[in-house]
Structures are given as C-alpha cells and as structure tokens.
C-alpha positions as CSV (number, residue, x, y, z in Angstrom):
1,X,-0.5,-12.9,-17.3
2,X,1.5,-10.8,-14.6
3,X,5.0,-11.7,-14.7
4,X,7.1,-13.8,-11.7
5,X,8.5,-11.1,-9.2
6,X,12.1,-10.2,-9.3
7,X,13.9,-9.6,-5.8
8,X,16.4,-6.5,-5.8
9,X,17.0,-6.8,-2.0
10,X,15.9,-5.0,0.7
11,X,16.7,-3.0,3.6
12,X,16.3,-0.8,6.6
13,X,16.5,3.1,6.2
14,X,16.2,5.8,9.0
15,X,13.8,8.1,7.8
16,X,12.3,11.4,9.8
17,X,9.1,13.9,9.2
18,X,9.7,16.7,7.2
19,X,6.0,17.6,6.7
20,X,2.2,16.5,6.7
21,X,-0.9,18.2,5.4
22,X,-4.5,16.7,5.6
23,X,-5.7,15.7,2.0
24,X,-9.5,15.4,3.2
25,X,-11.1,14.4,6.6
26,X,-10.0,10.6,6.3
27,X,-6.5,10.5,5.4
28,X,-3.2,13.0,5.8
29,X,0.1,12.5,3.7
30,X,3.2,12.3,5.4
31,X,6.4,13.4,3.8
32,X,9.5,12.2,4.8
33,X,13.4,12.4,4.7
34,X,16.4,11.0,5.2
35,X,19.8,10.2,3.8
36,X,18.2,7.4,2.0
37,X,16.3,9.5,-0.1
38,X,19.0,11.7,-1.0
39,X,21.6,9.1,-2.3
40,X,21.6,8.3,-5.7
41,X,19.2,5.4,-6.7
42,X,22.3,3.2,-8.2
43,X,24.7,3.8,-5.1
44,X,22.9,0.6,-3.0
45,X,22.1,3.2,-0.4
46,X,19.0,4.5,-1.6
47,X,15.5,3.5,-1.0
48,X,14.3,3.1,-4.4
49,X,10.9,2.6,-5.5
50,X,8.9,0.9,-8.7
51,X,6.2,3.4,-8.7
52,X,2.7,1.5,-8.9
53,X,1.5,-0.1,-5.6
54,X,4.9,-0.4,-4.4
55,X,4.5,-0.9,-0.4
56,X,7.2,-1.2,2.1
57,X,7.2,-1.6,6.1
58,X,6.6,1.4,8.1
59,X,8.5,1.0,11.9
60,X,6.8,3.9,14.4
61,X,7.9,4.5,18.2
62,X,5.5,4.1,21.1
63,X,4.1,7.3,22.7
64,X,6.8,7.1,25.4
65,X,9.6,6.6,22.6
66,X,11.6,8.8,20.4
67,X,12.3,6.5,17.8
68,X,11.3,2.9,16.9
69,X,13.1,0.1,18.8
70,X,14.6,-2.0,16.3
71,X,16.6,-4.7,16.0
72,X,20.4,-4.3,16.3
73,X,21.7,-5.9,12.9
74,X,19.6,-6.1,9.3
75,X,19.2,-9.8,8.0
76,X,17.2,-10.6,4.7
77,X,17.0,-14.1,6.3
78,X,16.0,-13.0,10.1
79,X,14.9,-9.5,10.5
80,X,11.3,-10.3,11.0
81,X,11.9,-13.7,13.7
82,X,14.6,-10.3,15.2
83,X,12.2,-8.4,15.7
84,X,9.2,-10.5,16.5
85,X,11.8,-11.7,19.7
86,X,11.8,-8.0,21.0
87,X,9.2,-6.8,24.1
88,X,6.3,-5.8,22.2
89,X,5.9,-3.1,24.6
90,X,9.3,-1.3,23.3
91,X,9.5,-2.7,19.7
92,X,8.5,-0.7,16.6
93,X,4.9,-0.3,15.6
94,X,5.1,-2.4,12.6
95,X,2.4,-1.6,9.4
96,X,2.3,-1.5,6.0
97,X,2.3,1.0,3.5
98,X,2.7,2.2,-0.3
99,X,4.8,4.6,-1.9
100,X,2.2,7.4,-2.9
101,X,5.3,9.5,-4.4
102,X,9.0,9.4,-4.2
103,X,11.5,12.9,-5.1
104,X,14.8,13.1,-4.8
105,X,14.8,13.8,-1.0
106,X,11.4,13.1,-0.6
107,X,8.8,10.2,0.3
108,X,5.0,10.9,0.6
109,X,2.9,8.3,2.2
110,X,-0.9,8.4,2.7
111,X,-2.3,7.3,5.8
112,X,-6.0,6.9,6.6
113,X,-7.4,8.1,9.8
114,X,-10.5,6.2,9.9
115,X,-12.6,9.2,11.3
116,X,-15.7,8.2,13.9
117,X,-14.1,5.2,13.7
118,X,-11.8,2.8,15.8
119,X,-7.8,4.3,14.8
120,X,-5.3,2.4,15.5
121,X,-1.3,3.3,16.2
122,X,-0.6,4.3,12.9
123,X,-3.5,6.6,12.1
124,X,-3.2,8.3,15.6
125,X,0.8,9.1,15.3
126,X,0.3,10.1,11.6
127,X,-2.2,12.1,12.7
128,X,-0.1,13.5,15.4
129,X,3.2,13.8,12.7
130,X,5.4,16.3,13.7
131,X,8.6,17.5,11.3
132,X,11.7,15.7,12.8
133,X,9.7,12.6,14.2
134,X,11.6,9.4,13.5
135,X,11.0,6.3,11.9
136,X,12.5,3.3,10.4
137,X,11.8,2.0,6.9
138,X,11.9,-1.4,5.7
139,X,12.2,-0.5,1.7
140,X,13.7,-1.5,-1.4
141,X,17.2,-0.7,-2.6
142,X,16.3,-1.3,-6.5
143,X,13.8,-1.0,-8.6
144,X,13.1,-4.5,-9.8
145,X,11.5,-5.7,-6.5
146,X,9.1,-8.2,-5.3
147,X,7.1,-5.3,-2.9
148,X,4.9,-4.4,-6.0
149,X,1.7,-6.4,-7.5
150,X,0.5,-4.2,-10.3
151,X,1.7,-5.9,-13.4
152,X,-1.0,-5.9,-15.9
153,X,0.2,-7.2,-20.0
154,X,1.5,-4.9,-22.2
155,X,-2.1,-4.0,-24.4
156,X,-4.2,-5.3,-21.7
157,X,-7.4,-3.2,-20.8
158,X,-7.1,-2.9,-16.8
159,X,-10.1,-2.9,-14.0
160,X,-9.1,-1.9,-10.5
161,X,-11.5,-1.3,-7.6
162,X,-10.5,-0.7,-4.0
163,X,-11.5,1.6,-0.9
164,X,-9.5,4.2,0.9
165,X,-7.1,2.2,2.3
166,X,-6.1,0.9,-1.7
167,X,-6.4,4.6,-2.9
168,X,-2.3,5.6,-2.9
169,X,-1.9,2.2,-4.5
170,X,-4.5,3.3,-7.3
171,X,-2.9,6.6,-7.5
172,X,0.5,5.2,-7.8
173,X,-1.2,2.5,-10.6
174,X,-2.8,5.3,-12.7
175,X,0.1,7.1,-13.0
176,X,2.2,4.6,-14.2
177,X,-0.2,3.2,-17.0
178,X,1.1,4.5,-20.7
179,X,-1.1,6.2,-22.6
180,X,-4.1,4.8,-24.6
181,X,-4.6,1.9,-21.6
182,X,-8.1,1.3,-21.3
183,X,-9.2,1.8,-17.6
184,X,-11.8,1.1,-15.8
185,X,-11.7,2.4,-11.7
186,X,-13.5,2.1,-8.5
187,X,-13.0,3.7,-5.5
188,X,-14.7,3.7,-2.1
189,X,-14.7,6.6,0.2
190,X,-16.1,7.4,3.6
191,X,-17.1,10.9,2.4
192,X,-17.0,12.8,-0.9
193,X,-14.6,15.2,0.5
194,X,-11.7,12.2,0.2
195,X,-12.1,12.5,-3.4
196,X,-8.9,12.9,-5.5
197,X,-7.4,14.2,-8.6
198,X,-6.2,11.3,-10.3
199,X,-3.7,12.0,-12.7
200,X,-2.9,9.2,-15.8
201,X,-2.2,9.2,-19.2
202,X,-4.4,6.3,-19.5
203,X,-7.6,6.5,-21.1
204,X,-9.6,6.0,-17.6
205,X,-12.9,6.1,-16.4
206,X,-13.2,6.7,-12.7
207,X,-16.1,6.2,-10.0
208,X,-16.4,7.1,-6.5
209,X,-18.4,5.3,-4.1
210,X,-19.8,5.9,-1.2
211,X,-19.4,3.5,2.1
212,X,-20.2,-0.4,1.2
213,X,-21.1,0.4,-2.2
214,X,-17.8,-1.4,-3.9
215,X,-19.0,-4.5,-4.8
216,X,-22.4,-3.2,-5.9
217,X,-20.7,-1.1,-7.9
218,X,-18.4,-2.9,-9.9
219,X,-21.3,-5.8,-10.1
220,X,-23.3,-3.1,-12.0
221,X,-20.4,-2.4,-14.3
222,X,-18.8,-3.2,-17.3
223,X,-16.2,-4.4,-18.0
224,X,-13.3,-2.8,-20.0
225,X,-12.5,-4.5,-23.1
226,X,-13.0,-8.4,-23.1
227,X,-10.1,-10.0,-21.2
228,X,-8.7,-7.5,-19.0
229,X,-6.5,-7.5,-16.2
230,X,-8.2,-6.7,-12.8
231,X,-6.1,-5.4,-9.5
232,X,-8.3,-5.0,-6.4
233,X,-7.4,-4.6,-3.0
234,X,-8.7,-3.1,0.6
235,X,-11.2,-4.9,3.0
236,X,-10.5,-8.8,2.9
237,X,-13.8,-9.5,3.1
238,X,-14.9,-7.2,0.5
239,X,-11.9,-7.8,-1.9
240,X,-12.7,-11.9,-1.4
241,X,-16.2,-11.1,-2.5
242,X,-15.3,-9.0,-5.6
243,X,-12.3,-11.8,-6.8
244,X,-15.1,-14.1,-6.4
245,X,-17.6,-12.2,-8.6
246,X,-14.8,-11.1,-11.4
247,X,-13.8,-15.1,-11.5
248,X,-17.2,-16.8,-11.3
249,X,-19.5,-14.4,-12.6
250,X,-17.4,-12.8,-15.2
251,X,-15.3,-15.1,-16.0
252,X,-11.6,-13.6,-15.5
253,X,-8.9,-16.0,-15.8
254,X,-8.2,-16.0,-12.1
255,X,-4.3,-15.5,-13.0
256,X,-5.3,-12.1,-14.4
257,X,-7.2,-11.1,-11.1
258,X,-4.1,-9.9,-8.4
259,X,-5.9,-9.1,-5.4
260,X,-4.6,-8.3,-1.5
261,X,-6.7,-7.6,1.6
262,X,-4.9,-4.5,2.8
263,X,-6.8,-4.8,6.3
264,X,-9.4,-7.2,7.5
265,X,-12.5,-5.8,9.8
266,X,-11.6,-6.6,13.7
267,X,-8.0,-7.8,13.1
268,X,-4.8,-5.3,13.8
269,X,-1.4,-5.9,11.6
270,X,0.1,-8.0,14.5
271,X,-3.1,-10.5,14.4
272,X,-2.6,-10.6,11.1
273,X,1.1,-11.2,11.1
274,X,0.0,-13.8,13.4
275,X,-1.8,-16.3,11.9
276,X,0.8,-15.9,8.8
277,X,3.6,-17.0,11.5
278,X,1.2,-19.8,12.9
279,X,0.2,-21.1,9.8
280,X,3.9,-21.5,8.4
281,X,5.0,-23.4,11.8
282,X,1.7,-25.8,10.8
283,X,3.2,-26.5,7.6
C-alpha cells in the first residue's frame, strides 16, 4: 500500500517567464525561472521537486497587475487564512499545478487551455505568457514532500487513467517508473493533435481517448497484472465514477486506488477552496 507522506517544508519562490511554446491546440508549457531554480537543491533555497505528480500552488497577477499580490510574510501555519484575508480583487490568482519537468534553472508547467470552451484566469494568462512575466510559487524546498500522490509498491503492476488536465502528472508518473513496471495507461484528449510522446522505462501500454470516453474505456479494459496499484485523476465526477468501478467492480483494495479530482465541471479553484474552508469551520 502507498506509503504515509513525509513533509519537507514548504515555501514561497518568485519565479518569472522565460519561455512558452504550444504543445497542441489544448495546452501550452510554460517555462520558468528564478533564483529558486538556480540554487542548489540542498541549500534550503531551492524549489525542489519529487518528480512524479508532484504539484505545487501557482500565484498569477490580475490583468491590471504586474505581479501577484501576495501576502507580506510566509507562514506554514497561516499563509493560506493571509492570503484568503486580502481583497480578492488585488490578490493572486491562486491554482494548482504539477511539475511537468524541473532543470537546473528551469521549471516547465503544462497548462490546458480548454479550446471552444469556457477558460478561466489561468488558461487565458498562460496563454498570454510573455518572457519576464512574474509569478509567485508556493513549492517544496526538499524532496521528501507531502505535494506528491504517486506512490505505487515496489513490484506492483500500476493502472493510471486521467484526461488532459492529469496528463503532466502521467508524464511526470511514467517517467519515474523503473524499468520492467507493468503499465497499463489511459488518457483523454479533446483532439488527437494533444497527443504526446510519453517517455518511460516501464513496460507500458498506452491509449488515447477521445472526449468522455475514459470511463468506457478503462471499463472495457484489463487489468494489469492481478493486484495492481491504480492512480487516476481529472474530472471529479468522472474520476469518482472510475474509483467506484476499479473498487466495486474490480475489486481493488480501495487503499491501492489514490485518486484526485483535479477540477470539477462548473466550479472554479476559489469555489473549490470554498467549501474545503466551510467544511473545516463545520467540523
């Protein structure tokens, strides 16, 4: 079963556009830099990722702003209440992403654009990315972090479905598996053109699907090996739908199913973030 998280800490970086280039008519990568990725990864200074799905919080200016308005001090303990308490007119665009690849000097994020389709913040000022545009980070400063789910047993044969929201997490999963993993992949895209290369030493057998065919898909399948390890994430509805199909229908130990809703149809990040805040004040 996955292991419990570990918790290297935390913190915000100042990051800025060095680049973007389209990967397909539904998403563009951004590459970015900042003292934070030139520091060494053991100086406590760096932001320092775990590979797989390892996400962090992206902070983005409004279209009248510069740079995100953040707040003034960094608090394990209070940064989100700090920043929940600024005008939401004037505070950073909060949203989450994952680490599609990290170089000395250098983080690439993928950000879908959700062509013909209602874009939100992010996708329209990722869309818009000019070099020198500025940001603000909320990363990890270690390796050994709680920001990552992917943690499949040593031996275990792995299934992962997602759509294109999940894909940089996939990516970032595929490349990390060792060699002679059994693998068995779903991806849904909203046109073939979004198709990637995939690179993994694993021994992995990839599908792409087109627009609600995800569950259909993976319902159709089988699975690899007899007890594998399953990671699935995107839609909430849809990745609900597919935890409850892997656990009742296949019979997964639900301990070896992680799943996340990345997004959920009709809801931003703040409504989201929410209900998250109003159901812990319930409590």
């Amino acid at each position: 079963m996955p292991t419990a998280a570990p918790a290297d800490p935390y913190r915000f970086f100042d990051l800025h556009v060095l680049r973007s280039a389209p990967l397909g008519p539904s998403m563009v990568r951004v590459t970015f830099g900042g003292p934070a990725l030139d520091a060494a990864d053991d100086s406590g200074d760096a932001f320092v990722s775990a590979g797989r799905d390892q996400r962090f919080k992206l902070f983005l200016p409004h279209p009248h702003q510069d740079a995100p308005v953040m707040p003034a001090t960094w608090s394990p303990g209070t940064w989100f209440a700090d920043w929940r308490a600024l005008d939401p007119a004037e505070r950073g665009i909060m949203r989450s992403y994952t680490v599609r690849a990290r170089r000395p000097g250098e983080l690439d994020v993928d950000v879908a654009l959700h062509p013909g389709g209602a874009s939100g913040p992010a996708a329209r000022w990722a869309a818009a990315a000019r070099p020198g545009d500025r940001v603000v980070v909320l990363g990890p400063s270690g390796p050994d972090n709680g920001g990552y789910d992917f943690r499949p047993p040593p031996g275990a044969p792995v299934l992962i479905a997602g759509d294109l929201t999940a894909l940089p997490a996939i990516a970032g999963n595929l490349a990390w598996l060792p060699a002679g993993t059994g693998a068995r992949v779903w991806v849904e895209v909203p046109d073939a053109a979004d198709r990637q290369d995939l690179p993994t030493e694993a021994d992995a057998e990839i599908s792409w699907v087109g627009p609600g065919g995800l569950l259909d898909a993976v319902r159709g399948a089988e699975m690899p090996g007899t007890s594998p390890y399953a990671w699935i994430a995107g839609e909430a509805a849809v990745v609900r739908a597919l935890r409850r199909h892997l656990v009742n229908e296949r019979g997964l130990d639900r301990r070896a199913v992680t799943f996340t809703g990345y997004w959920r149809r009709g809801a931003t990040e703040e409504d989201l973030l929410a209900e998250v805040v109003a159901d812990g004040a319930a409590r």
